[in-house]
DOVO-504501 format. One record per atom (N, C-alpha, C): x, y, z. Coordinates in steps of 0.001 Angstrom, whole numbers, padded with zeros to 6 digits, always signed. Example, Ala and Ser with C-alpha at 12.3 -4.5 7.8 and 13.67 -1.06 7.14 Angstrom:
<atoms>
+013190-005690+007800/+012300-004500+007800/+013200-003300+007800/+012850-002250+007080/+013670-001060+007140/+012900+000030+007870/
</atoms>
This chain:
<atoms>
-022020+004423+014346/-021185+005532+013893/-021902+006305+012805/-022317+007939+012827/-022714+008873+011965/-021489+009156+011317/-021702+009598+010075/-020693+010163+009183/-021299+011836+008932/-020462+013074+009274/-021195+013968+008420/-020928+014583+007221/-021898+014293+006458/-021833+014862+005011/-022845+015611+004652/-023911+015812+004934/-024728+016922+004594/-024934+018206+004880/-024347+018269+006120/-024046+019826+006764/-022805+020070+006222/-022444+019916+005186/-020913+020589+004619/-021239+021218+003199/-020855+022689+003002/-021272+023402+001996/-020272+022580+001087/-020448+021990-000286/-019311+021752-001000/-018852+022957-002127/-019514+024280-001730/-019504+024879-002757/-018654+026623-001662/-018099+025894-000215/-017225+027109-000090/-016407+027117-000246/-015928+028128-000731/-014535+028737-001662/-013188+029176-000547/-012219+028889-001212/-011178+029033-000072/-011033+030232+000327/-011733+031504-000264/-011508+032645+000476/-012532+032787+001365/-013780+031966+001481/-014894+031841+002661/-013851+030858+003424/-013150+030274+003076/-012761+029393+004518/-011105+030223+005039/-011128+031041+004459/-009989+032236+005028/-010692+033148+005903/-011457+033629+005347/-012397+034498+006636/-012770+034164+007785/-013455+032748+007741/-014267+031654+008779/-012870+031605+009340/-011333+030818+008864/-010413+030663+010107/-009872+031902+010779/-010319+033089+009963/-009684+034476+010820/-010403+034830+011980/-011694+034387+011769/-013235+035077+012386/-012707+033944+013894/-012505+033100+013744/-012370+032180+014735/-011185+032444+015552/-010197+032755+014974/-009036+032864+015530/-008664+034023+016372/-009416+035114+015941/-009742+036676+016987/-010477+036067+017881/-011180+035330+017999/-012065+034678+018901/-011345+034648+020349/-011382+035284+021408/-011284+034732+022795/-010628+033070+022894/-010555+032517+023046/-010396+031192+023517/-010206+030541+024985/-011221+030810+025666/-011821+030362+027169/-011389+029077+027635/-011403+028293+026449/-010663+026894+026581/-009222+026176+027475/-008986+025381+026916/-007986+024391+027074/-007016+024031+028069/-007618+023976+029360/-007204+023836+030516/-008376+022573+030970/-008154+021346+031468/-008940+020224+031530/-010196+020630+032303/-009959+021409+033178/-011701+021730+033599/-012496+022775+032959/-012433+022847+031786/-013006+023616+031038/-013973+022400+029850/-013333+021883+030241/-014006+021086+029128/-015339+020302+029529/-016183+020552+028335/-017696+019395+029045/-018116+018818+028282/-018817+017778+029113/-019601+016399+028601/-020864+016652+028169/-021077+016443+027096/-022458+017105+026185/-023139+015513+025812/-024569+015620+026383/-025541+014534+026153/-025940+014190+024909/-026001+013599+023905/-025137+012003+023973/-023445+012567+023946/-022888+011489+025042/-021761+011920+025235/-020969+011021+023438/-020588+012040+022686/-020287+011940+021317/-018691+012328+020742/-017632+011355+020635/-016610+011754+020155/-016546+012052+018353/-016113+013238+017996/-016260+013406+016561/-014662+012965+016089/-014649+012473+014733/-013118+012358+014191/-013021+012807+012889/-012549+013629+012890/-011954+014392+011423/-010900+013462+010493/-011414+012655+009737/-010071+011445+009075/-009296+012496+008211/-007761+011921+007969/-007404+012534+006665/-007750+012021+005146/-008107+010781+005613/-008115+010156+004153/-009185+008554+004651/-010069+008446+004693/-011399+007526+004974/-010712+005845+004364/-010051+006065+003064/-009635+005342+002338/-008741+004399+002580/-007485+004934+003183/-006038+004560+003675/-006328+003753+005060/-005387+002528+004560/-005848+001592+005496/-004979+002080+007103/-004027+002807+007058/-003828+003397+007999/-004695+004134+008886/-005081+005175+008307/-006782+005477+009258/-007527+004915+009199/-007480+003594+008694/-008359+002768+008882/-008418+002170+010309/-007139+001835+010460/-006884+000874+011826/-006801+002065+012698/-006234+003303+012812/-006592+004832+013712/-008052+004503+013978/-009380+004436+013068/-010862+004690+013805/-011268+003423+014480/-010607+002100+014038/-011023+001021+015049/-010398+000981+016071/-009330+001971+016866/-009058+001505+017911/-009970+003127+018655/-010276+003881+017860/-011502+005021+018473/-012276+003994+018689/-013095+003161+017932/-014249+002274+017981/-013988+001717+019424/-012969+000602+019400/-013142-000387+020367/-012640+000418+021392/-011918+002121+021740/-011954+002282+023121/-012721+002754+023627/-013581+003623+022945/-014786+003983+023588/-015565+003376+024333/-015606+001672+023920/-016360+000793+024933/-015777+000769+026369/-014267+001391+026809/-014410+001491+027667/-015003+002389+028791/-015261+003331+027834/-015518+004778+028930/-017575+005174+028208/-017150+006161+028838/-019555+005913+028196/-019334+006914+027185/-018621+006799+025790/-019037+007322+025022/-019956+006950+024202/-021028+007190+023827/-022533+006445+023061/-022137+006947+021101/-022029+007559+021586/-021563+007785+019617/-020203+008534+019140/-020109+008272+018162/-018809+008854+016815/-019419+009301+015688/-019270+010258+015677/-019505+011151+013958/-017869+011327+013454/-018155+010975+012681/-016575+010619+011359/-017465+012077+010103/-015807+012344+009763/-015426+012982+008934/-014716+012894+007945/-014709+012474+006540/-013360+012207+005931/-013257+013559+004973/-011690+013743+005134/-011568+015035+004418/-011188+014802+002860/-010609+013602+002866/-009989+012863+001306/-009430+013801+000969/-008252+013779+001886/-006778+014327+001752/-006879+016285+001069/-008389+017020+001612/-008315+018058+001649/-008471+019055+002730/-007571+019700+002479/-007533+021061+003431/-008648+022031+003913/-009401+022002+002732/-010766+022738+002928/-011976+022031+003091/-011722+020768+002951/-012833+019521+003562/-012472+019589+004861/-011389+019592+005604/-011150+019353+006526/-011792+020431+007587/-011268+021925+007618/-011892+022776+007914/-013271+022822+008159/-013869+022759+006829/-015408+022680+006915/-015685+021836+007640/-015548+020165+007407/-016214+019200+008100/-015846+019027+009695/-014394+020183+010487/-014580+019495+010988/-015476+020519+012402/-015582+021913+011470/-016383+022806+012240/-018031+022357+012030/-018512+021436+010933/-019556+020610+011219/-019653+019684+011901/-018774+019533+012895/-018935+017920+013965/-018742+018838+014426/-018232+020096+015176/-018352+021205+015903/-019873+021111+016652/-020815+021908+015472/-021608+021918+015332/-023118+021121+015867/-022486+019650+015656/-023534+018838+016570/-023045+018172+016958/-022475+018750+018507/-022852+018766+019422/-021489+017487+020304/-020235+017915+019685/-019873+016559+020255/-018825+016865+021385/-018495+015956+022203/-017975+016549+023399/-016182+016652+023088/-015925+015449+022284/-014047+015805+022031/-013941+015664+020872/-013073+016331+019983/-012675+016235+018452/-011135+015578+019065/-011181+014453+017534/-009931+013791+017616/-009383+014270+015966/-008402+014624+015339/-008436+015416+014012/-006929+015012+013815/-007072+014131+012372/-005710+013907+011422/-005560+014450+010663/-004925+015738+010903/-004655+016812+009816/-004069+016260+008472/-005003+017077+007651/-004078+017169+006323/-002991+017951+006122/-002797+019208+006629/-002343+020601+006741/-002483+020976+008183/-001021+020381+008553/-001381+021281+010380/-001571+022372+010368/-001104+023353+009720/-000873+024785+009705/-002207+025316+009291/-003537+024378+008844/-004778+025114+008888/-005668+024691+010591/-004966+023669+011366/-005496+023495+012394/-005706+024636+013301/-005935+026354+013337/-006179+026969+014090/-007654+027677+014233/-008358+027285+012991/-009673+028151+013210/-011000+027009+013707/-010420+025309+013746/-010591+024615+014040/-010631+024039+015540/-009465+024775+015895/-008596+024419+017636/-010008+025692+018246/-009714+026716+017504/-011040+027947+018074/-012255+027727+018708/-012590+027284+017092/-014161+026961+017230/-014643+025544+018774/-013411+024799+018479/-013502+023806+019077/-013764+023866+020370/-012855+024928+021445/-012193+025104+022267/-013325+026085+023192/-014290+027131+021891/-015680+027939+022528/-016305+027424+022883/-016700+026033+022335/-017467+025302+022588/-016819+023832+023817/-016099+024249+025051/-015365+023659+025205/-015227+022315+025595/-014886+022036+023702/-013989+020947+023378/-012779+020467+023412/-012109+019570+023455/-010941+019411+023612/-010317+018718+021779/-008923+019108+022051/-008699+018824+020673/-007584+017945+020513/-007558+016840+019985/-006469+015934+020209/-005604+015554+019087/-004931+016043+018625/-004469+015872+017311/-003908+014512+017163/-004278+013613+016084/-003881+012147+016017/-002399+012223+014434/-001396+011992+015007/-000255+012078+013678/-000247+013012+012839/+000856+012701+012022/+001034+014086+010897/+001719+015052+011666/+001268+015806+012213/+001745+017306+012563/+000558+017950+013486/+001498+018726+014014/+000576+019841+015157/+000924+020948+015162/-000189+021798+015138/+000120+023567+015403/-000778+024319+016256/-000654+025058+016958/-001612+025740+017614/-001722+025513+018877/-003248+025592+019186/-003712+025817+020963/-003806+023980+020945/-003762+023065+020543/-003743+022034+020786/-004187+021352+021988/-004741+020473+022185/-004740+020146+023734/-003889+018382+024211/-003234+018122+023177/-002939+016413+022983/-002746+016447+021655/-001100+015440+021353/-000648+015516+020317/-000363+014036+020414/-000897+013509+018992/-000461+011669+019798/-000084+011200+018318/+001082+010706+018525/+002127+010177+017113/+003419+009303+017390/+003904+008542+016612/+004338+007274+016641/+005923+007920+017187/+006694+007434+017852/+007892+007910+017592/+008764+007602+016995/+008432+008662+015786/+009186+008375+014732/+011323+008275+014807/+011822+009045+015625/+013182+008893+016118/+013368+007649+016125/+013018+006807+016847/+013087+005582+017696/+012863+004770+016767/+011927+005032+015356/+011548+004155+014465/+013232+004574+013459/+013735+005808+013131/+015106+005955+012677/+016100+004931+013078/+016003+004543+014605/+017408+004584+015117/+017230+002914+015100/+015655+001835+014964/+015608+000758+014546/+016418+000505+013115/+016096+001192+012000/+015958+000902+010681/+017516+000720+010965/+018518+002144+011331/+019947+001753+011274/+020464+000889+011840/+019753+000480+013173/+020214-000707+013945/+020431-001932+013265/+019266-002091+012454/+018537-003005+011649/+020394-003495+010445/+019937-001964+009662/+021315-002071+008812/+022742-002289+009249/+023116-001665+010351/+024422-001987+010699/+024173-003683+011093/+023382-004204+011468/+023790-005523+011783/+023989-006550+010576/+023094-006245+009382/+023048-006447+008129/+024604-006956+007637/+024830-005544+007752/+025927-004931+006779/+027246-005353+007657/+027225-005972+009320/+028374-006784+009931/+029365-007276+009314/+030824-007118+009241/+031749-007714+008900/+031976-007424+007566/+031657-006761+006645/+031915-006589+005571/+032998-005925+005106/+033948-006137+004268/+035051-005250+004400/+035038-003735+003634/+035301-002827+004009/+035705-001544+003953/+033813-000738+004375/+034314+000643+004215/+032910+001763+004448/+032149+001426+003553/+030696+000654+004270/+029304+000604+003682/+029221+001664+003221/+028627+001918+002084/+027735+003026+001571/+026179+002629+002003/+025281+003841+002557/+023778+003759+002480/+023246+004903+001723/+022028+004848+001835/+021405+005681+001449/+019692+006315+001604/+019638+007122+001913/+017980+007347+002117/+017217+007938+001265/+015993+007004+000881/+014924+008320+000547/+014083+008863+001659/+013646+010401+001409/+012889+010959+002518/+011823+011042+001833/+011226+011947+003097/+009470+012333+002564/+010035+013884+001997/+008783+014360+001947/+008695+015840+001492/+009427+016221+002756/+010229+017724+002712/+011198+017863+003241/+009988+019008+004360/+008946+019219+003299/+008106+019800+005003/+007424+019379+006000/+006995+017584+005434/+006695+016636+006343/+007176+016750+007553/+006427+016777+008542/+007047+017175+009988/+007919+015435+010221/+007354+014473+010207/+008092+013390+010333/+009037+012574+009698/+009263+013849+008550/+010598+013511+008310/+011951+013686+008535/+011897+014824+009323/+013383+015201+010251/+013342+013872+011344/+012603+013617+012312/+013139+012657+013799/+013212+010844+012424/+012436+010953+011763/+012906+009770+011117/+014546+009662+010787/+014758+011139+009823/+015995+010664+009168/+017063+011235+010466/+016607+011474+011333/+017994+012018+012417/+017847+011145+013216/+016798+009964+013641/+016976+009012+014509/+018037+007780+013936/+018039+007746+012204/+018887+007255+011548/+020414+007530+011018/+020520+008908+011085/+021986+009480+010765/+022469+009766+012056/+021815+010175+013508/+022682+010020+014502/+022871+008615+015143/+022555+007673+014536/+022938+005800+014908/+024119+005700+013962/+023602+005914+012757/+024875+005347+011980/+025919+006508+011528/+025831+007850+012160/+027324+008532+012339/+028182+007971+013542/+027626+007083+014415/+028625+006671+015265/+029407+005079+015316/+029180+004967+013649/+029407+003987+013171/+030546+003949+011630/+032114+003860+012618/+032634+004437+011115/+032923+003669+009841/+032309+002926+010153/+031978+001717+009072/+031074+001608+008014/+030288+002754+007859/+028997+002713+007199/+028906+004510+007304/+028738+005246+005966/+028632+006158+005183/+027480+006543+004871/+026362+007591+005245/+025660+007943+004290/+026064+008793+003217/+025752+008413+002002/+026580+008971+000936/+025024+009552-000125/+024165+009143+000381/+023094+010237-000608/+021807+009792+000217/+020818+011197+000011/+019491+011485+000576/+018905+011919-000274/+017893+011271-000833/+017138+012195-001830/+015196+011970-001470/+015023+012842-002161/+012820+012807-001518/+012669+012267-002766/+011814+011052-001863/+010986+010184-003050/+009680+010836-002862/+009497+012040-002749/+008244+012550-002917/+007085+011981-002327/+006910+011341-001224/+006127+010300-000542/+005229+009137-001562/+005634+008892-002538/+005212+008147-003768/+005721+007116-004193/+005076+005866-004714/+005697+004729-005369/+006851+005621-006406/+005855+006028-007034/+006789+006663-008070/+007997+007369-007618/+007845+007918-006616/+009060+009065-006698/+010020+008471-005623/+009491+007254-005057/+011138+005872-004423/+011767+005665-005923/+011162+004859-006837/+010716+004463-008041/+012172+004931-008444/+012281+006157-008712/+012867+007294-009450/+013781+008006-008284/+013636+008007-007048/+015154+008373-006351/+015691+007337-006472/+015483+005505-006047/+016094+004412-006179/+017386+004635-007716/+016240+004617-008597/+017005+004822-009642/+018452+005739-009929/+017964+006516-009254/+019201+007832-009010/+020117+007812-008189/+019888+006895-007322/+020668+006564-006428/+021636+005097-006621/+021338+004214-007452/+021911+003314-008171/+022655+003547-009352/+022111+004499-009875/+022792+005000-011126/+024540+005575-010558/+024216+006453-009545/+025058+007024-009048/+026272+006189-007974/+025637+005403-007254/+026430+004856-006385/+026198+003523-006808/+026729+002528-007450/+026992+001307-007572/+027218+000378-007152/+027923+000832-005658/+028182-000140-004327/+027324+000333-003382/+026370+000767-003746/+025573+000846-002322/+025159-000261-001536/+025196-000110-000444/+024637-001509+000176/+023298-001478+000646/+023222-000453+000732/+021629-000398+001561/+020700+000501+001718/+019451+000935+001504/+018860+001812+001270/+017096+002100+002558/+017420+003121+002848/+016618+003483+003871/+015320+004280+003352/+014240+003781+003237/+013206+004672+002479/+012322+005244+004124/+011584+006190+003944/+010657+006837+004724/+009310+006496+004738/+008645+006181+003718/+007479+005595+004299/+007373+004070+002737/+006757+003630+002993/+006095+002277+002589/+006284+001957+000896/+005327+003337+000497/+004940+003631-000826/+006231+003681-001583/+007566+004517-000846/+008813+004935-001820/+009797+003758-001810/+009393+002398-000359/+010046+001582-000393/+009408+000650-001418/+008656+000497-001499/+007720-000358-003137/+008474+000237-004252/+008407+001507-004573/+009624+002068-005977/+010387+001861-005747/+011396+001985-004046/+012841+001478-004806/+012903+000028-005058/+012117-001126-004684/+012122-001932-004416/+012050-002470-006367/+011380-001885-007101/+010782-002481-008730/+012220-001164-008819/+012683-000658-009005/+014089-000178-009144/+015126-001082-008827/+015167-001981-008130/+016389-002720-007960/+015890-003985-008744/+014844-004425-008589/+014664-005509-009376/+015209-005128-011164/+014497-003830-011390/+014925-003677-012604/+016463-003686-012893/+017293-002894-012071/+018662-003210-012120/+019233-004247-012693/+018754-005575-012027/+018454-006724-012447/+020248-007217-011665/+020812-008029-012085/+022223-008626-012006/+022086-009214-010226/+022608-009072-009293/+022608-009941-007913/+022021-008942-007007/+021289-008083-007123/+020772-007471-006301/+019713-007684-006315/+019500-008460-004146/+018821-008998-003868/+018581-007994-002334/+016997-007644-002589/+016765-006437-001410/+016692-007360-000226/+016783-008278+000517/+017856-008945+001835/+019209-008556+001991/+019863-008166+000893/+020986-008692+001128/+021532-007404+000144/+021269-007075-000567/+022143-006117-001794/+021151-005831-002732/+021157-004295-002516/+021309-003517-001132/+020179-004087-000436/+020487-003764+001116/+019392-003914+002077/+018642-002822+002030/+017205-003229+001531/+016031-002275+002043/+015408-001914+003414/+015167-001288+003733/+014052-000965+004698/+013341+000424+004722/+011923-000257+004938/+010873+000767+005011/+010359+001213+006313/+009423+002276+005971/+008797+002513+007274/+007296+003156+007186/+006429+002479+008457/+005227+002162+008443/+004183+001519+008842/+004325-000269+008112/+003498-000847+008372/+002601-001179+007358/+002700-000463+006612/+001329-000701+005348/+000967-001763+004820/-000217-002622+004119/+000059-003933+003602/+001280-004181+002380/+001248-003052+001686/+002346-003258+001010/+003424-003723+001371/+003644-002947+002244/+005287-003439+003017/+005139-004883+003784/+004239-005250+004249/+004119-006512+004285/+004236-007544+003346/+003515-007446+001963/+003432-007997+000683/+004959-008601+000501/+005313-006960+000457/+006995-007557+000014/+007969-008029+001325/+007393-007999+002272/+008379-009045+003186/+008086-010488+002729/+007013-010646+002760/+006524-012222+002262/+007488-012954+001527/+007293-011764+000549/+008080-011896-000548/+009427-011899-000938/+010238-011567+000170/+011915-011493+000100/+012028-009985-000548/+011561-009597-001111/+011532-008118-001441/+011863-006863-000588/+011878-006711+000682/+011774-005683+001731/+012346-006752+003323/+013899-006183+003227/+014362-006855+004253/+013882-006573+005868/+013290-005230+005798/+012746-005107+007123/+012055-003761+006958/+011070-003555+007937/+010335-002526+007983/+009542-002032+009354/+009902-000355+009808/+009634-000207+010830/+008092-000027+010813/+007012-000678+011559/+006278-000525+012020/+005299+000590+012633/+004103+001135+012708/+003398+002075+013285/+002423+001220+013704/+002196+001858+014631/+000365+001018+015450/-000879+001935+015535/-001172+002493+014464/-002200+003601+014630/-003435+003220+015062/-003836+001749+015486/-004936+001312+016335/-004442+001434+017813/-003353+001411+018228/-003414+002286+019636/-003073+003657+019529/-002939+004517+018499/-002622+005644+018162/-003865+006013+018841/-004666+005242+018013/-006413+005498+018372/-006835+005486+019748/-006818+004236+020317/-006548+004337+021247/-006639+005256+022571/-004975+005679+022436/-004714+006205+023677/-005270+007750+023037/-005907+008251+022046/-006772+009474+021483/-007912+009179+022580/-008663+008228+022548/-009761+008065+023481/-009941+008397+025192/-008535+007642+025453/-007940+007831+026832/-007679+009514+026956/-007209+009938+026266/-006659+011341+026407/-007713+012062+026048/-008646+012258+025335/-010206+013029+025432/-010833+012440+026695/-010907+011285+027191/-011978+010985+028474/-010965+011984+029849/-009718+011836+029327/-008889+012472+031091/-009429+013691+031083/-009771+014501+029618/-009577+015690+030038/-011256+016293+030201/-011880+015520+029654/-013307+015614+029678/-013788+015070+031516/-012647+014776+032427/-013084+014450+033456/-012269+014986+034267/-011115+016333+033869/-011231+017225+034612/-009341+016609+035294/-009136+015992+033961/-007658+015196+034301/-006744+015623+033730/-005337+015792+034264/-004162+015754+033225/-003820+014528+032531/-004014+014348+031365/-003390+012921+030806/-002110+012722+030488/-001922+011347+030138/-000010+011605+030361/+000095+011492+029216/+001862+012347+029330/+002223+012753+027785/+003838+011958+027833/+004097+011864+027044/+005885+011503+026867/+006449+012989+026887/+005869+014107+026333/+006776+015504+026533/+005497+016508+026978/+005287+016414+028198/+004316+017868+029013/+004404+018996+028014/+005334+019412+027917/+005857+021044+026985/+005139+020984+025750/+004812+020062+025484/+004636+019700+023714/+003138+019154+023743/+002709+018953+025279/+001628+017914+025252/+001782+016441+024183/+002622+016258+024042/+002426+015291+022974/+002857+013683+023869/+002576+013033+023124/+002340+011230+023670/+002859+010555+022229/+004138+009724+023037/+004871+009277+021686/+003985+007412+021515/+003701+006903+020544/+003522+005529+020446/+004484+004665+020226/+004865+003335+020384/+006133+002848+019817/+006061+002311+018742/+007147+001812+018423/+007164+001591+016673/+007954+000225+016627/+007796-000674+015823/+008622-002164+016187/+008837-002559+014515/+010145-003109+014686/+011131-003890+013584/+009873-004847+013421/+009451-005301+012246/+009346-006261+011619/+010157-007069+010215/+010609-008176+009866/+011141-008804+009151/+010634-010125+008655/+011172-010809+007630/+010402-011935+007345/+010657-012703+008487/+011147-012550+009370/+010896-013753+009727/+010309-013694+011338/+009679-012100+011523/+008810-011942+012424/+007515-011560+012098/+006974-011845+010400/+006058-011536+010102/+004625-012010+010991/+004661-013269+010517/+003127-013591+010731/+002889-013705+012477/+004172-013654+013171/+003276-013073+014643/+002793-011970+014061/+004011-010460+013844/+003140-009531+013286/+001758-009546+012747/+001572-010343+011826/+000333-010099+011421/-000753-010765+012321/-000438-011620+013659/-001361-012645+013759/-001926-010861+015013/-000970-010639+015380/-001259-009120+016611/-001994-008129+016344/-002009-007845+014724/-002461-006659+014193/-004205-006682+014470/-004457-005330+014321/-005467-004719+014875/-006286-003939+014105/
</atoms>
């Protein structure tokens, strides 16, 4: 595996990378219909990371790694943008550049994915967007389904919260409210438990996708509701804050049981605290077959195939997402990838 870092100006300015995505985007686009696309000697998949660091794209490039062995791709040039918008751009019109036959790209900023989809598409590449969000000429959109991961977490809670007398109170933290995956999260969860008149959501607040800012909705949300029973966080990081929020509370609240936590994800963190009785359950992501079926879906179309999608219209391909709890951990962990 090449990494590219030397063909990247670090010194262009965001109004050179405003021009470069305009210049591209007037561009024709001859592309994105599967027989358009070609196999360029060494046959070379490039990947644009969002973040090199995060053990989440971590397990996303090993399942690029190990699928390629099935099909004759001979190399990977990696990109990490470290969670920038204008790294991203640049680096990933430098794997453009040499010479590779499919870009696989985890946006930081979907909404800069178009001078990218361009360039990509002249040169015809195919473009497969791996999670986060999608915009544009796209050719393959591949992300966890997050709904389905909603409608676990409430499943999860209403069984919890069984028999208890009078209306549960819950509660959620979200992500940033422009996070594309935070609407099918929190509506795979409020349309389960509105058909449940036993259980109330009674507050939603954004933990800012941050330890800190679970941390500090937890707090606000305890302060405020006193009988809550149970609390629904959005990703990993905000379930760790509310999680040192209830401990601080301190008195019988015990995150099994009062209130019930659950996260969503997968992260080691959220594992940590299952171990630990800390995090009564947590929905799962598999971004090593995320990876994966990215590989499968650049070889279909690089061979002149339709690949399959869960929604044609959307091109997109949903992954599944699975309940873990303490006491389905360590299969969990013995599976992981």
């Amino acid at each position: 595996m090449k990494q590219i870092t030397a063909l990247l100006r670090p010194n262009l300015t965001k109004s050179a990378l405003a021009a470069l995505a305009m210049s591209f985007a007037l561009l024709p686009i001859g592309a994105g219909q599967a027989a358009d696309f070609a196999k360029k000697d060494p046959l070379t998949i490039g990947y644009s990371i969002q973040s090199a660091q995060d053990p989440y794209w971590q397990g996303y490039l090993r399942g690029i790694k190990e699928q390629m062995k099935k099909y004759s791709f001979t190399d990977l040039l990696t990109q990490d943008s470290q969670a920038s918008a204008q790294k991203q751009t640049s680096g990933s019109i430098a794997l453009i550049n040499n010479g590779i036959s499919a870009l696989i790209i985890s946006p930081h900023e979907p909404s800069a994915l178009a001078a990218t989809i361009a360039a990509a598409h002249r040169e015809k590449i195919p473009v497969i967007v791996g999670d986060v969000g999608a915009s544009g000429d796209y050719d393959g959109f591949i992300l966890s389904d997050n709904y389905a991961g909603g409608v676990l977490a409430a499943e999860f809670i209403q069984n919890a919260l069984k028999g208890k007398e009078g209306v549960q109170e819950v509660a959620i933290i979200s992500l940033n409210p422009t996070t594309s995956v935070n609407v099918p999260r929190t509506k795979g969860f409020t349309d389960t438990i509105g058909k449940n008149p036993n259980i109330k959501v009674v507050s939603d607040i954004s933990g800012k996708q941050t330890l800190e800012g679970g941390f500090a909705a937890a707090q606000a949300i305890l302060a405020a509701n006193p009988n809550i029973a149970a609390i629904y966080c959005l990703n990993d990081s905000m379930a760790a804050g509310a999680s040192q929020a209830i401990d601080q509370a301190g008195g019988d609240k015990n995150q099994l049981t009062n209130p019930v936590l659950v996260g969503f994800n997968g992260d080691p963190i959220a594992l940590e605290l299952l171990a630990k009785g800390k995090l009564a359950a947590d929905v799962a992501q598999d971004p090593y077959q995320q990876g994966v079926s990215a590989v499968d879906m650049a070889w279909a179309y690089l061979n002149g195939e339709t690949p399959k999608f869960t929604d044609a219209a959307t091109k997109t391909l949903n992954v599944p997402v699975k309940l873990v709890t303490p006491e389905t951990l360590e299969e969990f962990k013995k599976n992981l990838k």
